[in-house]
N, C-alpha and C positions, 0 to 999 in steps of 0.2 A: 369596067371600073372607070370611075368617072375622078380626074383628077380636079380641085380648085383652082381658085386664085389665089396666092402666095400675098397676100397684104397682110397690114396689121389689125389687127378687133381689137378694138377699144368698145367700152361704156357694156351698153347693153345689147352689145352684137354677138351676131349667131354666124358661125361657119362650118360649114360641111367641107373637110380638108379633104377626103377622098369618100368614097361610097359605090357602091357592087349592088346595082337592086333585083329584084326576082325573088323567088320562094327561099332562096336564104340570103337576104340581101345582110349588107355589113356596112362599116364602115366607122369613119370616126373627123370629128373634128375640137373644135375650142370657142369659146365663148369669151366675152370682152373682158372679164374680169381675170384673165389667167385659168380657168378652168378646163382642163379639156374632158374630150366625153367620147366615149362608143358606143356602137350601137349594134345590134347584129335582130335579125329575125328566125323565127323557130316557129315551126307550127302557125301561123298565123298571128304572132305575142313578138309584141317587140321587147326589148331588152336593155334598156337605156343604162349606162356606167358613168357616173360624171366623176372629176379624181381631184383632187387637190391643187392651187397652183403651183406654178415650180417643182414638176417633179425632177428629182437629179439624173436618172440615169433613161435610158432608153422605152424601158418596159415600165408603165405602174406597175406595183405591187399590191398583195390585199392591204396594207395599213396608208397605200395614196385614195382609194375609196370613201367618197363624200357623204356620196348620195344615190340612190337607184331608184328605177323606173318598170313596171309594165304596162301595156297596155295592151289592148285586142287591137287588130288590124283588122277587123272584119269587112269595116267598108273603106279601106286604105287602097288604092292599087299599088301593092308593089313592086312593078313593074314602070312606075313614073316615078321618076325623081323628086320634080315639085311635091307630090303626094306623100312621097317616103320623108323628104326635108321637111315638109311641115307636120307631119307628126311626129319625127326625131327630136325638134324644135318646142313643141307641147309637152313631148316629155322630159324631157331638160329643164324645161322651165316646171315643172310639175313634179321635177324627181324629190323624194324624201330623203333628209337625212340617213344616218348609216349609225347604228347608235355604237359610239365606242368605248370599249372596257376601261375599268378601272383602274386608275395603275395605283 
């Protein structure tokens, strides 16, 4: 597990706050605008979560869910961080809305 640096993201910045890489790599960070996001690997598929800003309590919940992400890792090493970060980072910036119900 690889911890960050504890700064502020502003604009259109990307941080990877912690991260675990290998065949089930994880982890999670936040992006400039308030958003934070997780990530985790399965099967070679990464899993991107980006959530809302300001959530209030500790844990998102399903209704702080923005927007989601897959994609293959087929030519990712996951086993390199740079490698893992920059496609955390694509999908983040590539995650699709989360379409939500009507109220």
């Amino acid at each position: 597990m690889t911890l960050m640096s504890d700064r502020d993201v502003v604009g259109d910045e990307f941080e990877v706050e912690d991260m675990s890489t290998g065949l089930h790599a994880s982890g999670f960070g936040r992006v400039g605008d308030g958003r934070t996001f997780s990530f985790r690997v399965e099967r070679r598929t990464l899993d991107v979560t980006v959530y809302r800003p300001r959530i209030s309590g500790p844990v998102p919940q399903t209704e702080d869910v923005v927007a989601t992400a897959t994609r293959s890792l087929a030519h990712v090493d996951v086993h390199d961080e740079r490698s893992l970060t920059a496609a955390v980072r694509d999908a983040v910036a590539d995650a699709q809305p989360v379409p939500r119900p009507a109220r």
